[in-house]
VOMAR-111649 format. One record per atom (N, C-alpha, C, CB): atom name; chain; x, z, y; residue number from 0; residue in three letters. Coordinates in nm, 3 decimals, padded with zeros to 5 digits, m for minus. Glycine has a CB too. Layout:
N
ATOM   name   chain      east        up     north   resi   resn
ATOM     CA       A         X         Z         Y    NUM    ala
...
This chain:
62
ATOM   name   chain      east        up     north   resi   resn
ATOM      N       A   m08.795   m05.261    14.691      0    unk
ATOM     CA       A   m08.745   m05.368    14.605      0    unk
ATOM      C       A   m08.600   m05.396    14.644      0    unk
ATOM     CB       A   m08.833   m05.497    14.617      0    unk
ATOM      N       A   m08.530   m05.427    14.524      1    unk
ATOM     CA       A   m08.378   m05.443    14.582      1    unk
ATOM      C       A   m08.373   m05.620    14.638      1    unk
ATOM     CB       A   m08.240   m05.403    14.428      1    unk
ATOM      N       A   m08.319   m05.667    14.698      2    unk
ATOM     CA       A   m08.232   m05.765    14.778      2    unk
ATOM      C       A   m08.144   m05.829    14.740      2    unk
ATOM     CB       A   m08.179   m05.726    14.862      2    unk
ATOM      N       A   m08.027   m05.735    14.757      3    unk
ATOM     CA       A   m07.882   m05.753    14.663      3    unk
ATOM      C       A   m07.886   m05.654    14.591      3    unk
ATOM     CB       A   m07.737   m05.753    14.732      3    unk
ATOM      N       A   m07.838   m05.689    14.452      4    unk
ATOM     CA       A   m07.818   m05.622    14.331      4    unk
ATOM      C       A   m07.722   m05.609    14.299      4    unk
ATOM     CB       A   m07.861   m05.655    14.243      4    unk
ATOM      N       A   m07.616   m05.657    14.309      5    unk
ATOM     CA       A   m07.480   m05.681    14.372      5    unk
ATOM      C       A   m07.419   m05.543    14.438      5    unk
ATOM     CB       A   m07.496   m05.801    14.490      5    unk
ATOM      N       A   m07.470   m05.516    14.554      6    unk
ATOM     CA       A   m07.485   m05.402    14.642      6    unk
ATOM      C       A   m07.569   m05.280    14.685      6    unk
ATOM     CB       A   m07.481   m05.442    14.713      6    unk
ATOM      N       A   m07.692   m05.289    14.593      7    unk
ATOM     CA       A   m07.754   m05.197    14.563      7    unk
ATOM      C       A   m07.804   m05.193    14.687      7    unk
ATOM     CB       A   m07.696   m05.092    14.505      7    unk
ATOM      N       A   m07.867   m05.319    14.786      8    unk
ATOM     CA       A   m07.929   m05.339    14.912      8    unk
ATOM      C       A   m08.076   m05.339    14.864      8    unk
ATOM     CB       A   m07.879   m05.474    14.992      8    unk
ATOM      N       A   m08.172   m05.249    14.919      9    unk
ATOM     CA       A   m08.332   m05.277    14.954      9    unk
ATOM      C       A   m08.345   m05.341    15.069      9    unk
ATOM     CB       A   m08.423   m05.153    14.970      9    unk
ATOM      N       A   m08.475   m05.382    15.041     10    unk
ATOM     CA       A   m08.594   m05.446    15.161     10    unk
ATOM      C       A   m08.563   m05.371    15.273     10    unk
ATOM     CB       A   m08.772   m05.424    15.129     10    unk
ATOM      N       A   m08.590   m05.243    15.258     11    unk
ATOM     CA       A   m08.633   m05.129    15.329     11    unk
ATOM      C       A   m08.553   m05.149    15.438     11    unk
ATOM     CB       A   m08.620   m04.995    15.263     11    unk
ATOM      N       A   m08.374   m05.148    15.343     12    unk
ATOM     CA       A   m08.261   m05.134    15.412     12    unk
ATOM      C       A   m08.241   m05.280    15.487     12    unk
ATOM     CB       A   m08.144   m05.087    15.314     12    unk
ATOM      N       A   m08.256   m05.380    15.458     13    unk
ATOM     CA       A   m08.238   m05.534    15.535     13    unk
ATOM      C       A   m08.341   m05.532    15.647     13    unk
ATOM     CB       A   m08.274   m05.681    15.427     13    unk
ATOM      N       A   m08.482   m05.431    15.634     14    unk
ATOM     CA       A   m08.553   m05.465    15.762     14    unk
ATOM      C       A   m08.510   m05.379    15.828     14    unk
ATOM     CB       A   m08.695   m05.471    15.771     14    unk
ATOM      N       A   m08.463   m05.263    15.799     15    unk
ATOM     CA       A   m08.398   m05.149    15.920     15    unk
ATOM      C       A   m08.294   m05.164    16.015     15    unk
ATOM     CB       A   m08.344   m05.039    15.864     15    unk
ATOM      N       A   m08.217   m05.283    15.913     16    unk
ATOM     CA       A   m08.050   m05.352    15.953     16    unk
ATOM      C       A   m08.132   m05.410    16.114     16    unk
ATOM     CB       A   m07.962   m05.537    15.800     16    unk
ATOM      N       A   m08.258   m05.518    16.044     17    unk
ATOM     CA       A   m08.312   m05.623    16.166     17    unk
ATOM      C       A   m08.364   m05.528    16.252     17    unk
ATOM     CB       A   m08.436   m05.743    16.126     17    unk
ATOM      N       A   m08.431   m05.441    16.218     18    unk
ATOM     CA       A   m08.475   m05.372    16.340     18    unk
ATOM      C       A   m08.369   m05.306    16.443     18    unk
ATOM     CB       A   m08.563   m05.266    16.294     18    unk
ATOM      N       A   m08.262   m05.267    16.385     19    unk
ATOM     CA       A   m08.189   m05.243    16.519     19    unk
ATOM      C       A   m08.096   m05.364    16.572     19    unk
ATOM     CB       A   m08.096   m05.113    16.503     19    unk
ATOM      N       A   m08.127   m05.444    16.521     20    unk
ATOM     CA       A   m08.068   m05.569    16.640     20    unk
ATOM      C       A   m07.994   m05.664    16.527     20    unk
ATOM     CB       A   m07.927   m05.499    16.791     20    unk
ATOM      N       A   m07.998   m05.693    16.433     21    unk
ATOM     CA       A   m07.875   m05.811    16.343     21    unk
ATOM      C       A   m08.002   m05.883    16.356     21    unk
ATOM     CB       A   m07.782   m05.782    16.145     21    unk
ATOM      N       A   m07.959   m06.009    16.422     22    unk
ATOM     CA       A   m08.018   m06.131    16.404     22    unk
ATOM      C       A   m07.963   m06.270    16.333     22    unk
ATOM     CB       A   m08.046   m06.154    16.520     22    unk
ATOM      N       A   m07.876   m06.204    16.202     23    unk
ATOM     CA       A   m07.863   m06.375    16.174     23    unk
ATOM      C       A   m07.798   m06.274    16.007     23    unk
ATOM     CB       A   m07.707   m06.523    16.322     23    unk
ATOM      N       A   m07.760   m06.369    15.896     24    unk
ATOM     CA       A   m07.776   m06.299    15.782     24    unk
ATOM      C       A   m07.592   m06.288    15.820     24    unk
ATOM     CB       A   m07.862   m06.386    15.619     24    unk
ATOM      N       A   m07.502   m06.336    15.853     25    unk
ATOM     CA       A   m07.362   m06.283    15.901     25    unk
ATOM      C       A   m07.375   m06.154    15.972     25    unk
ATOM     CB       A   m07.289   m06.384    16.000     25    unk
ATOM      N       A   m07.448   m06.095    16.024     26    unk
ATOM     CA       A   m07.439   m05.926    16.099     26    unk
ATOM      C       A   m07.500   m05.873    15.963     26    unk
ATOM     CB       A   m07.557   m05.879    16.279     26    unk
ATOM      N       A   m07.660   m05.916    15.892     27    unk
ATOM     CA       A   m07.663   m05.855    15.775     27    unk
ATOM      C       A   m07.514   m05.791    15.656     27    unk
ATOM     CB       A   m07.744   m05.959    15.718     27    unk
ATOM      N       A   m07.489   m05.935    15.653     28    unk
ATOM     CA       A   m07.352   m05.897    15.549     28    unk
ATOM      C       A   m07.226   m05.854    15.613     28    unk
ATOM     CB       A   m07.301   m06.027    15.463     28    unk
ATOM      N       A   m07.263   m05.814    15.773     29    unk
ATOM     CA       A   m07.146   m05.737    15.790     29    unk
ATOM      C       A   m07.166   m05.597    15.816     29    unk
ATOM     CB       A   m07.071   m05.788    15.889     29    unk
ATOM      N       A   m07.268   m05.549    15.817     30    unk
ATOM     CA       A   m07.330   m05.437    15.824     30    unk
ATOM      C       A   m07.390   m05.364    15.701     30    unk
ATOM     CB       A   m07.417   m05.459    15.907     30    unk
ATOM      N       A   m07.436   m05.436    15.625     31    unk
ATOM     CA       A   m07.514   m05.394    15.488     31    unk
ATOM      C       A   m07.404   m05.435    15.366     31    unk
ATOM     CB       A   m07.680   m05.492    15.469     31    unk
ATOM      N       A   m07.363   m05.568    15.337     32    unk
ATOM     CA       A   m07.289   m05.635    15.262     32    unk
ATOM      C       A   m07.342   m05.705    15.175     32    unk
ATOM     CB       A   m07.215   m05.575    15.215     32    unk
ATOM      N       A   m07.479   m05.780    15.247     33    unk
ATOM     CA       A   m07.589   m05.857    15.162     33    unk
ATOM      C       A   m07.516   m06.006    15.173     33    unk
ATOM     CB       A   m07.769   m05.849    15.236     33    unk
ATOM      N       A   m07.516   m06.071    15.027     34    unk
ATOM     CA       A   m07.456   m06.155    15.044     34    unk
ATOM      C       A   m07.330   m06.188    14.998     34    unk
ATOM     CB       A   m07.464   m06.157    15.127     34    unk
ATOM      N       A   m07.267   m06.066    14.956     35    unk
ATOM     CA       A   m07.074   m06.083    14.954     35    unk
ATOM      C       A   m07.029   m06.058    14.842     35    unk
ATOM     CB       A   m06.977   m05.982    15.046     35    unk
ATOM      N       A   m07.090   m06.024    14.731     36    unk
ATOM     CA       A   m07.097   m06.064    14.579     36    unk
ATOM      C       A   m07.159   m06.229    14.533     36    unk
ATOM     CB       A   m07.204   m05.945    14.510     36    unk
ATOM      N       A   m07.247   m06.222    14.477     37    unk
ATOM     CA       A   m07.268   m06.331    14.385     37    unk
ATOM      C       A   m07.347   m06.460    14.489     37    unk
ATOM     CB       A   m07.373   m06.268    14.242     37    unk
ATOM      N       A   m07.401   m06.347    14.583     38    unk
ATOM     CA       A   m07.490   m06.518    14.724     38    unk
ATOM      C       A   m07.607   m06.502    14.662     38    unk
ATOM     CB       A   m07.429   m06.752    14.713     38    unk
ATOM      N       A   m07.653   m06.454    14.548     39    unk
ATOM     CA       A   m07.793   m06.515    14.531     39    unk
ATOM      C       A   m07.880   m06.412    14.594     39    unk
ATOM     CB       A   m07.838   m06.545    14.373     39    unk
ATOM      N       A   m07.876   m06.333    14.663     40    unk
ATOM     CA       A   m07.997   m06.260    14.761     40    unk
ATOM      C       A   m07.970   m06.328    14.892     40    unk
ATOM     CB       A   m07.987   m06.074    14.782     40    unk
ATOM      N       A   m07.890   m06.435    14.956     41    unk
ATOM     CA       A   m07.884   m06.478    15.075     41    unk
ATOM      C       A   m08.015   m06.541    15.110     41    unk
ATOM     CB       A   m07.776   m06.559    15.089     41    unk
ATOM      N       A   m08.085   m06.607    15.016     42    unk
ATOM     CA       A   m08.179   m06.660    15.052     42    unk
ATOM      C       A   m08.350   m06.514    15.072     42    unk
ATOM     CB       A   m08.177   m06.794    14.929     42    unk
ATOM      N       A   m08.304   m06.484    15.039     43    unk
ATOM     CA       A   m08.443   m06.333    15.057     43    unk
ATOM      C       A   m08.417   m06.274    15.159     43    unk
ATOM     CB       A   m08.452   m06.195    14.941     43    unk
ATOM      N       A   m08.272   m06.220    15.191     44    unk
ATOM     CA       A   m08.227   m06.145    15.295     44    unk
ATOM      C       A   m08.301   m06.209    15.456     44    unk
ATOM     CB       A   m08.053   m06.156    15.283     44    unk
ATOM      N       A   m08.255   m06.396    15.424     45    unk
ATOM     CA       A   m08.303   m06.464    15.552     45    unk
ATOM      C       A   m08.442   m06.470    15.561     45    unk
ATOM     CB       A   m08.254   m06.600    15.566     45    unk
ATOM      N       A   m08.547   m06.471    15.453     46    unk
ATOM     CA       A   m08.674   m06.495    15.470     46    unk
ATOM      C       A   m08.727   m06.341    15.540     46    unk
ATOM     CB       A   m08.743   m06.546    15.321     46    unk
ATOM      N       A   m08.617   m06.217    15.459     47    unk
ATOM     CA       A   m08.662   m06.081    15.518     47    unk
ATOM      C       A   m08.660   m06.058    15.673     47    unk
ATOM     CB       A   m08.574   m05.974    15.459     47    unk
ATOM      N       A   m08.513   m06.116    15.699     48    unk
ATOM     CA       A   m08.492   m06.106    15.833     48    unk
ATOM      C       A   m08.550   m06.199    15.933     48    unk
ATOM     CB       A   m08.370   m06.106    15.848     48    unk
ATOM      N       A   m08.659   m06.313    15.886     49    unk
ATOM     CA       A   m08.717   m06.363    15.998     49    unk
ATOM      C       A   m08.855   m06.282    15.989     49    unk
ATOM     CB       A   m08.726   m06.528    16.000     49    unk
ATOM      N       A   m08.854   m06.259    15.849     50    unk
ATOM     CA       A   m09.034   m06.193    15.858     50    unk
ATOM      C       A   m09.018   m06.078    16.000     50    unk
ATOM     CB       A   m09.097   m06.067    15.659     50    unk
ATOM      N       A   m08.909   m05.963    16.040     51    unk
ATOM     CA       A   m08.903   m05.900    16.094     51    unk
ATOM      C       A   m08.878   m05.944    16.233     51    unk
ATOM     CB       A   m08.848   m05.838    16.038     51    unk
ATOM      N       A   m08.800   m06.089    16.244     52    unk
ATOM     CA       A   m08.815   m06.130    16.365     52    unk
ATOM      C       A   m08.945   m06.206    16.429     52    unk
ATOM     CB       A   m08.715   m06.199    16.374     52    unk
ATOM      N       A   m09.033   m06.280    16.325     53    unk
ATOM     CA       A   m09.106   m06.271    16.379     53    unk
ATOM      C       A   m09.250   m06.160    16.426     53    unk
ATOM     CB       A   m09.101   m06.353    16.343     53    unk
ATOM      N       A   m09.252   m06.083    16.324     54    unk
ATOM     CA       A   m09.325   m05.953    16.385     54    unk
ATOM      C       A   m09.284   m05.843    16.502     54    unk
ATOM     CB       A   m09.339   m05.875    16.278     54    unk
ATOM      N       A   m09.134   m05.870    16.550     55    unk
ATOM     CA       A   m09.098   m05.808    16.632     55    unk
ATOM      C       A   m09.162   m05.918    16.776     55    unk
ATOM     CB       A   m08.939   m05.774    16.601     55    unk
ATOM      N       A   m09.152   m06.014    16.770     56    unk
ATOM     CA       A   m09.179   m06.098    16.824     56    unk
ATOM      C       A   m09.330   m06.120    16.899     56    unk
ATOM     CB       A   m09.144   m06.170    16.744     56    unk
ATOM      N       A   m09.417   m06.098    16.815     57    unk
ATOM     CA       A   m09.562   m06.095    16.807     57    unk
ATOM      C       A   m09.581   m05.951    16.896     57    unk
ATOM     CB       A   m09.625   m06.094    16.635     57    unk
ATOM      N       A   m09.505   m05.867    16.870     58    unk
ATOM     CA       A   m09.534   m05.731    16.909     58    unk
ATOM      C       A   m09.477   m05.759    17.066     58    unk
ATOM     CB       A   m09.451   m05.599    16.806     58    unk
ATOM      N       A   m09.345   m05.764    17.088     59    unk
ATOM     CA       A   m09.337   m05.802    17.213     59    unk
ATOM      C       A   m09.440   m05.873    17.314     59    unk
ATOM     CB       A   m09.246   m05.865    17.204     59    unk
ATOM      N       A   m09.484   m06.033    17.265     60    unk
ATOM     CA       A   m09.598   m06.115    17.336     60    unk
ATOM      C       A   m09.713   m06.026    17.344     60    unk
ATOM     CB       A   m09.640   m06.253    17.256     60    unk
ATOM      N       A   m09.789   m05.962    17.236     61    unk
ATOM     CA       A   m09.876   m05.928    17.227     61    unk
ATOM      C       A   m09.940   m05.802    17.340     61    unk
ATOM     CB       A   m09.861   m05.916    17.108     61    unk
């Protein structure tokens, strides 16, 4: 599913960004460029990038 449409950003690509280490949606949009057109995927990008922080999270404790 795309993200930014804007930038032609997927899911895929915003959880891959989080998986190697961007923890906040400013490393997203400086790495991907989610965000730096129109703003309206900022809010998905952040719900994407905590879903991944918190499952990275769980996996660590666990």
């Amino acid at each position: 599913m795309y993200i930014c449409i804007c930038n032609a950003i997927t899911e895929n690509a915003v959880r891959e960004c989080a998986r190697k280490g961007a923890c906040s949606l400013d490393q997203l949009a400086s790495e991907l460029g989610v965000g730096s057109g129109c703003g309206r995927c900022r809010d998905c990008a952040s719900e994407v990038l905590r879903d991944v922080q918190t499952a990275e999270s769980l996996t660590v404790t666990a």
